[in-house]
N, C-alpha and C positions, 0 to 999 in steps of 0.2 A: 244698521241703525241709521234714521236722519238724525240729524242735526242740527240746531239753531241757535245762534248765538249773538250778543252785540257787536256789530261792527260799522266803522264809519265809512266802507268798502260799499257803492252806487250799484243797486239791485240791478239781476239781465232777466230775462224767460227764460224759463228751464223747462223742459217738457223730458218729465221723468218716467221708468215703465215702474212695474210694483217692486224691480229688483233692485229699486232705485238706479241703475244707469239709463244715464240718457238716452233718447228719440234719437235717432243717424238721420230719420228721411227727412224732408221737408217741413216746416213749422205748419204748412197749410194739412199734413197725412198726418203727423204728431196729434195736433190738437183733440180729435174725438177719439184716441185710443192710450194715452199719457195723463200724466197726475202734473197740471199746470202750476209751477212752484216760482216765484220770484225771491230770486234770493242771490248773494254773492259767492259762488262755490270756490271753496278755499281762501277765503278773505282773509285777515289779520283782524285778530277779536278787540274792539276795545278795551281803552285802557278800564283798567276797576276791577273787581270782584264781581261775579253773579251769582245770583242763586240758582240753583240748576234743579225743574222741573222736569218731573218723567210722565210719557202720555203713553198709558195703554189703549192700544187700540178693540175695539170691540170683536167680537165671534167675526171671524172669515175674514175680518178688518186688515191695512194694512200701516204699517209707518205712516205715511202719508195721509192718511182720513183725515187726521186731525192739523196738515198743513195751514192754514189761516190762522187757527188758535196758537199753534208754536210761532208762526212768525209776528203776533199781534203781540206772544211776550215778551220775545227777543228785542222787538222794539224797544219795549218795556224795560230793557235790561236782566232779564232773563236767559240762560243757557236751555235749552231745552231739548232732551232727549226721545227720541219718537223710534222704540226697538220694534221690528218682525218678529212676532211672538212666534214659538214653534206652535206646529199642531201635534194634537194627539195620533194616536196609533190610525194609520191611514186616512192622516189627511183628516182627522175625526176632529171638530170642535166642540163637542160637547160632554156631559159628564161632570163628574165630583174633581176627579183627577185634574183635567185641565184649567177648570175656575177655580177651585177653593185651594188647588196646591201649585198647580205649574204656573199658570199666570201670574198670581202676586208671589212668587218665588223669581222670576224673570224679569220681572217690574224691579224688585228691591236688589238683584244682584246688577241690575243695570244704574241703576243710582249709587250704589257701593262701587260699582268697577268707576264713572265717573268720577264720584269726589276722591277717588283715592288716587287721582291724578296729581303728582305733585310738582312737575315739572310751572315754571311761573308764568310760561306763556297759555296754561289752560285757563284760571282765571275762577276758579269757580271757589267760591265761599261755603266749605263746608258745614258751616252751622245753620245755611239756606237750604234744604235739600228735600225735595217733598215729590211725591208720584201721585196721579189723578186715576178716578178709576178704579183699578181695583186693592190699593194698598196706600195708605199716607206713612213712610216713614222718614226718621230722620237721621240723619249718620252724625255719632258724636264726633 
């Protein structure tokens, strides 16, 4: 699962593979084969509460597709979770099974295991809690 959060921690280039770790070669051999992410990896979150948004990503999609939108609301002051959806039976994306049950099943146990973070350095304001895509729920 990425990650995105407030922090007052100065963005680097990150050049990420879809398993989310890092590019090893060169920034110049990175760039056409990596998911380009600016962001501060392992920063210290800002002070405050956030409300933590879950982003599913679409059929074949990964974490990462929707990097711009997660770091536009982290800006924002937003937490924001972007999980590796499984696939279906051989690598299968399609189907009843995968859209109407395992995906927003995936989606809302990802915003449940989030806000039920209670340690004080996570930061997240459980009565803010909303998933885009394929499920809108909220954790009392």
């Amino acid at each position: 699962m990425a990650l995105w959060y407030p922090t007052a921690a100065a963005p680097t280039e990150l050049y990420l593979r879809d398993s989310l770790a890092p590019c090893r070669l060169p920034a110049l051999l990175c760039r056409p084969i990596t998911f380009d992410v600016r962001a501060a990896p392992d920063a210290a979150p800002a002070d405050g509460r956030f409300g933590l948004i879950v982003i599913s990503h679409g059929a074949g999609g990964l974490a990462l597709n929707h990097r711009d939108l997660a770091a536009a609301l982290a800006a924002r002051g937003y937490a924001v979770a972007a999980p590796n959806h499984p696939r279906g039976a051989g690598n299968d994306v399609s189907g009843v099974g995968v859209w109407v049950v395992e995906r927003p099943a995936h989606s809302f146990s990802t915003a449940a295991r989030m806000s039920a973070i209670d340690a004080p350095e996570a930061n997240i304001s459980r009565a803010r809690v909303a998933t885009s895509r394929q499920t809108a729920q909220s954790i009392p």
